[in-house]
C-alpha positions as CSV (number, residue, x, y, z in Angstrom):
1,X,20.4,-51.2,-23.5
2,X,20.5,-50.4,-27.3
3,X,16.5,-49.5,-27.3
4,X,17.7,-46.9,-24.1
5,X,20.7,-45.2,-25.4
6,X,18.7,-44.6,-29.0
7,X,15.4,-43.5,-26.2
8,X,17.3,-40.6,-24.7
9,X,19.3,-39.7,-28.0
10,X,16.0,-39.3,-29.2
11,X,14.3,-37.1,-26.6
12,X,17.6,-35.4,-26.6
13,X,17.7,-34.2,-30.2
14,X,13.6,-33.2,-29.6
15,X,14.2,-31.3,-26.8
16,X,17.1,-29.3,-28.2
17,X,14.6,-28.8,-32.3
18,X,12.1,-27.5,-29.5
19,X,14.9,-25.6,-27.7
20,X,15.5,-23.8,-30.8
21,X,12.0,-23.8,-32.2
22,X,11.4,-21.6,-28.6
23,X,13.9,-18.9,-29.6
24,X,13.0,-18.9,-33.5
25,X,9.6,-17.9,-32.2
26,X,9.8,-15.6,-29.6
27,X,8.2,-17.9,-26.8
28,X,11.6,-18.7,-25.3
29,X,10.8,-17.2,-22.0
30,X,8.5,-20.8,-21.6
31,X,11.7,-22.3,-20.4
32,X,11.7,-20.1,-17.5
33,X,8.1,-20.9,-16.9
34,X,9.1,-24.5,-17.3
35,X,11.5,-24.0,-14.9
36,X,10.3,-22.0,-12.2
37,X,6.5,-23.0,-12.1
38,X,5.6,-26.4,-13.6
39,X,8.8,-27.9,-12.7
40,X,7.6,-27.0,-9.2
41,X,4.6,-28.7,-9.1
42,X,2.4,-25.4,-9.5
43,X,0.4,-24.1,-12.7
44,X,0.7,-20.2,-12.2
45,X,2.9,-18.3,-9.8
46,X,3.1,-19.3,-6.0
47,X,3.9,-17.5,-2.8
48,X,7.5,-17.9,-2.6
49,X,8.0,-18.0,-6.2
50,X,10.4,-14.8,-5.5
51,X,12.8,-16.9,-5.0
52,X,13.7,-18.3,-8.7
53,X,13.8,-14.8,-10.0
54,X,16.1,-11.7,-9.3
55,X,15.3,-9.1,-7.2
56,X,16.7,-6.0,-5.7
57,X,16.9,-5.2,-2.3
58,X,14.5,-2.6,-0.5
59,X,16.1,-1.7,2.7
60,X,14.6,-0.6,5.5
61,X,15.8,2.2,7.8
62,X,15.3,3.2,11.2
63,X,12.7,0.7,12.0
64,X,9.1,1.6,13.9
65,X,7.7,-1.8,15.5
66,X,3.5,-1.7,15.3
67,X,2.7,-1.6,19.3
68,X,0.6,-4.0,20.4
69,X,-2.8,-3.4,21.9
70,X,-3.7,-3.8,25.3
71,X,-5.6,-6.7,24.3
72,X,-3.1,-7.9,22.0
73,X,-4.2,-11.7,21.0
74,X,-6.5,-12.3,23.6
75,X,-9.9,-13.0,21.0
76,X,-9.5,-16.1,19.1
77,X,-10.0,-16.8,15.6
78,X,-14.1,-17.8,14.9
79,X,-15.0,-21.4,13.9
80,X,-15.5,-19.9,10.2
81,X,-12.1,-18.1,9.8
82,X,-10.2,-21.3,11.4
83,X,-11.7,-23.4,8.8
84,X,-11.1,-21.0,5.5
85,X,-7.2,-20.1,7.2
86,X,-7.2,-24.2,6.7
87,X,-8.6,-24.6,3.6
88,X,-7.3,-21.6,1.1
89,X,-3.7,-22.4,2.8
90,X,-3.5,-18.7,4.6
91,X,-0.1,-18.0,6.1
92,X,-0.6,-14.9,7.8
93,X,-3.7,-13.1,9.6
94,X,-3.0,-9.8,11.1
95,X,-6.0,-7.3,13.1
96,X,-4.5,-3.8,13.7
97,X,-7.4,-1.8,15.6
98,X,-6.3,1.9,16.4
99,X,-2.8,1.6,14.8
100,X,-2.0,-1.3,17.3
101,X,-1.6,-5.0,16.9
102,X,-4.7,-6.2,18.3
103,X,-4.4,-10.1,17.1
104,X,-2.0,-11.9,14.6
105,X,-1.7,-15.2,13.4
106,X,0.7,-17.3,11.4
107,X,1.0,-20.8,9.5
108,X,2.4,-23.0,7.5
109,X,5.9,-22.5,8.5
110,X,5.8,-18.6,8.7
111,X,5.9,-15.8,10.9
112,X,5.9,-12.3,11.6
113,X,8.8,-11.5,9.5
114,X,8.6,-14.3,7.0
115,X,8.6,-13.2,3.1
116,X,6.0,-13.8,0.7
117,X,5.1,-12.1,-2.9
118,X,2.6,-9.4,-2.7
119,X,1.7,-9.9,-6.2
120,X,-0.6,-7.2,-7.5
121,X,-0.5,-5.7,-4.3
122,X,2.4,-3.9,-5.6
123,X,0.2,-1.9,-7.8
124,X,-1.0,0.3,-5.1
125,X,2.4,1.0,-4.4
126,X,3.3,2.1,-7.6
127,X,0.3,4.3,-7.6
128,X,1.5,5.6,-4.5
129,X,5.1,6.7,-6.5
130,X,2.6,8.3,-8.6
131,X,1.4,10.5,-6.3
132,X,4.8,11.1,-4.5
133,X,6.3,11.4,-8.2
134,X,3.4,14.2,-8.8
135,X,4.0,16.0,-5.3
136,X,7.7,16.2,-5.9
137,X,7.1,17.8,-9.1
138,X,8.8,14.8,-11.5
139,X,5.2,14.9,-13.3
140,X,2.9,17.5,-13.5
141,X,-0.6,15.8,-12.8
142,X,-2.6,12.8,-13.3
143,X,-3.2,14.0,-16.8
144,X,0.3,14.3,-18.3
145,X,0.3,12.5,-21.2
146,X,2.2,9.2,-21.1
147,X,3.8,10.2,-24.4
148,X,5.5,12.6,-22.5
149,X,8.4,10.1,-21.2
150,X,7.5,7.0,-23.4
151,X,7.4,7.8,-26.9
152,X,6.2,4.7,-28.5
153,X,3.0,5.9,-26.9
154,X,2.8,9.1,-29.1
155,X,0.7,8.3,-32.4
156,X,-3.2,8.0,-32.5
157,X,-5.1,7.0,-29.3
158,X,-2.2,6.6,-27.5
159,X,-1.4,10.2,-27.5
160,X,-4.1,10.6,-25.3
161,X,-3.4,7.9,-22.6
162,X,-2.3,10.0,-19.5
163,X,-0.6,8.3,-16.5
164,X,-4.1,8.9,-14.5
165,X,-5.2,6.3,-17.2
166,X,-2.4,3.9,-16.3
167,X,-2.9,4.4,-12.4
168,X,-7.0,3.7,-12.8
169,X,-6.4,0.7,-15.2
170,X,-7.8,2.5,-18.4
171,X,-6.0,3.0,-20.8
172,X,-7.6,1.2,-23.5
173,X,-4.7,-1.2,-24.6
174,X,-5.3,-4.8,-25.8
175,X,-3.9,-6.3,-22.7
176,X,-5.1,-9.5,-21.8
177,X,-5.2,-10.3,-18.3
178,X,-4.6,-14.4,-18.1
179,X,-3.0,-15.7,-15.3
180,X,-3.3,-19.5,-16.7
181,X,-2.5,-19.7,-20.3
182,X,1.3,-20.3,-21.1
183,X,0.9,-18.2,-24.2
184,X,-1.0,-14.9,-22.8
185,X,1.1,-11.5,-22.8
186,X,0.6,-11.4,-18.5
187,X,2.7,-14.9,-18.5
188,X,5.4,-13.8,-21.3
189,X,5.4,-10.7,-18.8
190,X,5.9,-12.5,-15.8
191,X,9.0,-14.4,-17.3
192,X,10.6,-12.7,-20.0
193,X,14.1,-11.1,-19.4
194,X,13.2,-8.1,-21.4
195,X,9.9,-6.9,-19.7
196,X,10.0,-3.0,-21.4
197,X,10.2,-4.7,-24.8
198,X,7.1,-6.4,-24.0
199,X,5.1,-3.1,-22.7
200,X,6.4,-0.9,-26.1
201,X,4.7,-3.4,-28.4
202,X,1.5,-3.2,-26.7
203,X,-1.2,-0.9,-28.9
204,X,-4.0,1.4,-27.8
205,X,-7.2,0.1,-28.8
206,X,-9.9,1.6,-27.3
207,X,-10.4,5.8,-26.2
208,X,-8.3,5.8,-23.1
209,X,-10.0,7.6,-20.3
210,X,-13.2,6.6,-21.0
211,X,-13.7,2.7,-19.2
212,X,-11.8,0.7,-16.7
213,X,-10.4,-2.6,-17.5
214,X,-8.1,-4.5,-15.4
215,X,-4.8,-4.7,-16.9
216,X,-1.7,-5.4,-15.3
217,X,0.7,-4.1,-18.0
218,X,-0.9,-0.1,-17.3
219,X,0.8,-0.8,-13.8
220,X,4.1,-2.0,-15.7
221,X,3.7,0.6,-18.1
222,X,3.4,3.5,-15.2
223,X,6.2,2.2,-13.9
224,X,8.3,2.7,-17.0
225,X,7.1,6.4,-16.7
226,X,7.8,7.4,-13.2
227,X,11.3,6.1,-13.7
228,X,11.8,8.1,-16.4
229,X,10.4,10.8,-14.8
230,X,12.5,10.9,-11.7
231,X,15.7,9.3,-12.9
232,X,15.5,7.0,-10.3
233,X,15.2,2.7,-10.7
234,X,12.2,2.1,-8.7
235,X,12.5,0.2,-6.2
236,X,15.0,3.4,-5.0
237,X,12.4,5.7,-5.3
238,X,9.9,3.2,-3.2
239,X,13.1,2.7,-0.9
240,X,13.8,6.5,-0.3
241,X,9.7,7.4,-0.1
242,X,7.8,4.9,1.8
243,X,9.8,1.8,2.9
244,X,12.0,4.2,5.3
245,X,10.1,6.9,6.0
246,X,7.1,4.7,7.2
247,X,9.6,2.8,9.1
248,X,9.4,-1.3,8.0
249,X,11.3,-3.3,9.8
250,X,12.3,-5.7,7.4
251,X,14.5,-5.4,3.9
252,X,12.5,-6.3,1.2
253,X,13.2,-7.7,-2.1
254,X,11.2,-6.8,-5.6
255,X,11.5,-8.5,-8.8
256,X,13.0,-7.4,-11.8
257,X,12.9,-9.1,-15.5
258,X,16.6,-9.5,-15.5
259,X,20.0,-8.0,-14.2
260,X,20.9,-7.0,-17.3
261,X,17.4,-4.4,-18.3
262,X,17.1,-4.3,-14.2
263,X,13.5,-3.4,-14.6
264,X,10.8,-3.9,-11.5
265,X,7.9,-6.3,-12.4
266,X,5.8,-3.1,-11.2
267,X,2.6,-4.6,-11.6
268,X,3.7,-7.3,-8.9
269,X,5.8,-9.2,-7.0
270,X,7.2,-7.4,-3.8
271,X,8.2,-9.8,-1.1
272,X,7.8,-9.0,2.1
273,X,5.5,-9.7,5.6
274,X,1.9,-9.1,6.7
275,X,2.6,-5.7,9.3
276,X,5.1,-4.2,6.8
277,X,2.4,-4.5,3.9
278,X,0.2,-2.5,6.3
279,X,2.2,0.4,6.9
280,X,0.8,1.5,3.4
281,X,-3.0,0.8,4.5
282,X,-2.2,2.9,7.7
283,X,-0.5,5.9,5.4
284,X,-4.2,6.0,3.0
285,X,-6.3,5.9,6.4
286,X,-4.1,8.7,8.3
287,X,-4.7,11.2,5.0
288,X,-0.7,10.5,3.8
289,X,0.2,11.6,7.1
290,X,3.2,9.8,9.0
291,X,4.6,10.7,12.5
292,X,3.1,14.3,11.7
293,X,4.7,14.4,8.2
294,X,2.8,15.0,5.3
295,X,4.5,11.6,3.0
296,X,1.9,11.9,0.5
297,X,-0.5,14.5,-0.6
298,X,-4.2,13.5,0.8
299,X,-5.7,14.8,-2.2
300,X,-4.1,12.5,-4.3
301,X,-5.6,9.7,-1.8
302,X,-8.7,10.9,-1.7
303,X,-9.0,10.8,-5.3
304,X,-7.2,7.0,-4.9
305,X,-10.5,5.6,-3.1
306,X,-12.9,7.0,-4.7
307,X,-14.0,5.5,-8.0
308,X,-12.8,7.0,-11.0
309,X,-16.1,5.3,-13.2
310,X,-19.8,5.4,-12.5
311,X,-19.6,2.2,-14.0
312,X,-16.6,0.2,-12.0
313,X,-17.6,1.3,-8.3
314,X,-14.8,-1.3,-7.2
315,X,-11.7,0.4,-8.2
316,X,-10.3,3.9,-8.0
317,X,-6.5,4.7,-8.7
318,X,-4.4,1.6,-7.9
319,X,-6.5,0.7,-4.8
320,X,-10.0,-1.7,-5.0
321,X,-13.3,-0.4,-3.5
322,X,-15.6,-2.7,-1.2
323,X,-19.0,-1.7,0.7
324,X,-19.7,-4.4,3.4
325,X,-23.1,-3.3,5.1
326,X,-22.7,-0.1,5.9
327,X,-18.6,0.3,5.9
328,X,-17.0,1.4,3.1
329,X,-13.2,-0.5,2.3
330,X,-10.5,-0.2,0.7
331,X,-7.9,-2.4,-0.1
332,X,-4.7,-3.5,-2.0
333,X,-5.3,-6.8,-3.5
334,X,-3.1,-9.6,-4.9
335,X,-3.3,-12.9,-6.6
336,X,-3.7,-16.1,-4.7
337,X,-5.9,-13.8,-1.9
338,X,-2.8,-11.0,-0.6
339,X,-5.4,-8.4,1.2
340,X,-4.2,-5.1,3.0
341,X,-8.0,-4.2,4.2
342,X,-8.9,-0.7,5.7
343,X,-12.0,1.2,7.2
344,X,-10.8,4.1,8.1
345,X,-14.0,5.2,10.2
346,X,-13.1,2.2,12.6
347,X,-9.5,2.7,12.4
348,X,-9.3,-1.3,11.4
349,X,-6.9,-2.9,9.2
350,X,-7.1,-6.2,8.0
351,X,-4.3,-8.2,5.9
352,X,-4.3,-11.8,5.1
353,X,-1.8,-13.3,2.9
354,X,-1.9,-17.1,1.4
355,X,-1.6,-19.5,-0.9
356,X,-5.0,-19.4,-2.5
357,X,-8.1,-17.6,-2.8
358,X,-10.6,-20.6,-3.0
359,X,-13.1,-20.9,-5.4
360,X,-13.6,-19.1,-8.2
361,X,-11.2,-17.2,-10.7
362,X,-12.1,-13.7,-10.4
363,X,-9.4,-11.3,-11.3
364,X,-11.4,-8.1,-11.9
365,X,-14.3,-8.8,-9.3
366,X,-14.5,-9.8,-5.4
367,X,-13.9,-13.6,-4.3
368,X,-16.4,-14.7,-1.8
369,X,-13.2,-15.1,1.1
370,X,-12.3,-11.6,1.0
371,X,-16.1,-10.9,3.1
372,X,-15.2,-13.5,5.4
373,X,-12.1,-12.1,6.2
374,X,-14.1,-9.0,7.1
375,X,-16.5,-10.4,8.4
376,X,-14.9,-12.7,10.8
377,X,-12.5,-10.2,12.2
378,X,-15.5,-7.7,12.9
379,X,-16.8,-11.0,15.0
380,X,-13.6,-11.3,16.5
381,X,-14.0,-7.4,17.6
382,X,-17.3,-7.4,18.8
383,X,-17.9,-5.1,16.5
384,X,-21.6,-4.9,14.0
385,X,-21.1,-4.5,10.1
C-alpha cells in the first residue's frame, strides 16, 4: 500500500513539473491534443472530432430540399465501391445527376442529416467569401495586398503577398503542412486557444506569387483578412452569403480557437452533411448562379478552376483540379477523404465523406480512392469516362 501511495505521489508531482514545463515553453496547447485526440484513441483529427472543440452556429434559413431524380436510388453501388465504402470507413455517398438526387448512401451510424467535419473543405468556402468579399466591394481585387488589413505582413516580402496569394496557397511563408507530428505549426494550429497569434508570427520566405505550396495557414491567414475587411466574424459572413441564400437545410456548426479570441479555424473544420456540402459544388457548376441570382461573380469562378501555375495543374483558387479521361473535375477536398466532386459538362456531382482515405499520405497530391469514386459512380451511371 506504501509502494502505491508513494507510485501516484510520484506520477502526480511529474505530471504537474511537465504541466508547468508545457506552459514555460509555449507547447501547452499538447494538453488539448492530449485530450481531444490521443485520449480518444486516434493519432490526428477524426470525423466527429467537432465535438471536443467550440463552435459557432451557422444557421440555415428558408430551406431548399435537393429533389430526387426520377430514378432516385434505383442503381446499386458496384462490387469495387462497396468494398472501398467498407474498407476506408466511408459514411456518406451521395450522386446528384442534373441537380437531383439520383442515388445516396449512408453508414456507420449516419444519415442524411448527420454531422461530420469538412476539414479542408472549408477552404473552398473561404475562397468563396473571397470572392463574395471582392464583389461587395470589402476588397478591391485578388491583388490587394494582404498588408492592407494585417499589418504584421507589411515589411520585405510580405509586402507583396496579396490575398490572391493566400486564396491559391502561395504565398511563400514557412508553413509546414504536418498533419502527424505533435510539434508542427498545423497541430499547434488546430489546438491552440489563440489561433491569430499563431498566423502573425509566421514569416514570408520565399517571393509570394511566384509557386504554389500547400499551406493551410494562407487559408487561416485569408480568413483573418476578410474579417477585417468586412467587419463581420465569419462564420456570419458565410451565414448571410451562402448557407441561406443557397438554401441548406441543416444549422451548421464551425470551429473556432476559443470563446474568448472567437476566431474560425478557416482553413477547416465545418460540420455539417453530404447534400449541404454540395450546394457549393452546384453554385461553381451553375456559373455563381442560384434560383436566377447572381450569388457570386462567375468570373471569379472561372478563375477558381482554372490553375493559377503552369507548374501545379491540380489547384487553382481554393478549389483542386482533376482530369479523369477526358472530363475535367473539380473539387473541394478534406482530410481523411471529404470530396465535393463536380463535372460540370455532365452536370454530375459526387461527395463522399469518411473516416479515412486509405493508403497513402498525400496532402498536396491525389490519393488513388478519389478515381474510384469517380470512376465507380460513372459505372453506376452508365455513363463512359
Amino acid at each position: 500500500m506504501k509502494f502505491l501511495k508513494n507510485l501516484l505521489k510520484w506520477t502526480a508531482i511529474l505530471c504537474g513539473i511537465l504541466v508547468i514545463a508545457l506552459y514555460a515553453t509555449d507547447t501547452d496547447y499538447l494538453i488539448k491534443a492530449f485530450r481531444t485526440i490521443y485520449l480518444n484513441g486516434h493519432t490526428t483529427a477524426y470525423l466527429n472530432d467537432y465535438k471536443e472543440f467550440d463552435n459557432k452556429v451557422i444557421d440555415q434559413g428558408l430551406p431548399q430540399p435537393w429533389p430526387n431524380h426520377k430514378d432516385y436510388n434505383t442503381a446499386k453501388a458496384t462490387e469495387l465501391l462497396s468494398t472501398i465504402h467498407k474498407e476506408n470507413g466511408s459514411v456518406a455517398y451521395v450522386i446528384i445527376k442534373n441537380d437531383s438526387i439520383w442515388f445516396e448512401d449512408y453508414f456507420d451510424g449516419f444519415h442524411s442529416n448527420s454531422q461530420s467535419n469538412s476539414f479542408s473543405m472549408a477552404k473552398s468556402y473561404v475562397s468563396a467569401m473571397l470572392g463574395k468579399a471582392i464583389m461587395d466591394g470589402y476588397i478591391k481585387s485578388l491583388d490587394q495586398t494582404v498588408c492592407d488589413f494585417v499589418p504584421e505582413f507589411c515589411d520585405g516580402l510580405a509586402a507583396k503577398m496579396t490575398v490572391g496569394d493566400l486564396s491559391s496557397m502561395s504565398s511563400g511563408t514557412n508553413w509546414d503542412e504536418a498533419y502527424y507530428s505533435p510539434f508542427s505549426i498545423t497541430t499547434r494550429a488546430y489546438f491552440d486557444d489563440n489561433l491569430e497569434k499563431v498566423i502573425t508570427g509566421l514569416k514570408v520566405v520565399d517571393e509570394p506569387g511566384k509557386a504554389y505550396k500547400y499551406a493551410s495557414g494562407d487559408t487561416q491567414l485569408l480568413a483573418m483578412v476578410i474579417e477585417r475587411a468586412t467587419n463581420k466574424k465569419l462564420y456570419d459572413y458565410l451565414t448571410e452569403s451562402f448557407w441561406q441564400p443557397l438554401g441548406c437545410e441543416n444549422q451548421a456548426l464551425w470551429q473556432v480557437d476559443s470563446e474568448d479570441h472567437n476566431l474560425v479555424k478557416a482553413y477547416c473544420c465545418i460540420a455539417s452533411n453530404a447534400k449541404d456540402f454540395a450546394r457549393m459544388g452546384k453554385l461553381y457548376k451553375d456559373h455563381g448562379k442560384w434560383n436566377g441570382q447572381q450569388v457570386l461573380d462567375s468570373a471569379f469562378i472561372a478563375k477558381s478552376i482554372t490553375p493559377r501555375f503552369a507548374a501545379s495543374p491540380e489547384y487553382g483558387y481554393g478549389w483542386w483540379l482533376k482530369d479523369v479521361g477526358d472530363k475535367h473535375f473539380f473539387m473541394m477536398r478534406g482530410h481523411l477523404g471529404q470530396y465535393v466532386i463536380v463535372e460540370p459538362n455532365d452536370n454530375i456531382i459526387i461527395v463522399r465523406l469518411g473516416h479515412s482515405k486509405g493508403d497513402g499520405s498525400a496532402v498536396a497530391t491525389f490519393t488513388d480512392d478519389i478515381s474510384i469514386y469517380i470512376e465507380e459512380a460513372y459505372n453506376m451511371l452508365g455513363y463512359d469516362l
